[in-house]
Phi, psi and omega in degrees: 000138107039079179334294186303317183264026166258321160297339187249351156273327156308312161328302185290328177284351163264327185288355152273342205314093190094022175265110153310178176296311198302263170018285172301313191288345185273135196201158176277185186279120217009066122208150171008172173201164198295000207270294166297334179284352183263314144321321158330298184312290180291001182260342170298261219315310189276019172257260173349332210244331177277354179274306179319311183297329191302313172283347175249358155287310188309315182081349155209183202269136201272038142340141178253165137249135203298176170247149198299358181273339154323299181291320157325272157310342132340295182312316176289309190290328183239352174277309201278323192066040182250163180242101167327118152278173187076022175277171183265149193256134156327140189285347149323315203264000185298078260264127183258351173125014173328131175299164192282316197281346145332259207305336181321296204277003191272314199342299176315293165308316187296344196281325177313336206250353175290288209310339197287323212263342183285273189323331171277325175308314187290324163297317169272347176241353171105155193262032211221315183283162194266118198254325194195104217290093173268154198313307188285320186246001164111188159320151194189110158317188177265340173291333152286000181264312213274345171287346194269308185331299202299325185252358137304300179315319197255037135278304193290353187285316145335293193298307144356290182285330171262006167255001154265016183260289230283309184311310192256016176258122187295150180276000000 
């Protein structure tokens, strides 16, 4: 596996790690609870992984050419490794009530089935092309899908740890 999604499946699996349902389901007033932030997350990866298929049906890679505000951001996001926060999540990507323990027990395997479909697009076209158009930051090779995963994932992983010190911090 993919160093960045072998890390970002340890990453998610200790910040669940012993979280009850309650737990999970719990959030301050509008905002996300750890439940939902792991459904964003898995709905990313299995969005990502229907882009891949798209592309080995397709027999080439499913591009745009980017705009300079792609790159630019790109540039922030995978040069720099900042995430803007407070951004609005696509509505694809938007936790719709998946159950926890679904999502709990998916997470983990979609990353494995991200890291499978990335690595078979990248054996066939090579690590240089550019594979797949993400809504935001543009055209993306696959070593830039697994670097955007890694560093979206551990803002949400972040976001995890602090609702469960705001969750167990006396009142």
């Amino acid at each position: 596996m993919n160093s960045h999604l072998e890390q970002l499946q340890q990453a998610l699996a200790a910040a669940i790690d012993g979280m009850n349902e309650a737990e999970m389901n719990w959030h301050p007033p509008g905002k996300w609870c750890a439940a939902e932030v792991l459904e964003h997350l898995y709905l990313t990866y299995t969005g990502t992984v229907k882009g891949f298929e798209r592309v080995m049906q397709a027999g080439r890679p499913l591009t745009s050419v980017p705009t300079l505000a792609q790159r630019g951001r790109s540039l922030l996001v995978l040069g720099f490794g900042y995430l803007p926060r407070g951004r609005t999540a696509p509505a694809n990507t938007r936790p719709r009530g998946l159950a926890v323990e679904t999502v709990r027990n998916g997470i983990i395997p979609k990353i494995t089935e991200l890291d499978e479909i990335i690595a078979g697009c990248e054996r066939r076209w090579g690590p240089r092309d550019k594979l797949l158009d993400h809504p935001i930051l543009g055209p993306l090779n696959a070593r830039q899908w697994r670097k955007f995963h890694l560093i979206h994932g551990l803002l949400h992983v972040q976001q995890i740890q602090r609702l469960r010190q705001e969750r167990e911090a006396p009142k």
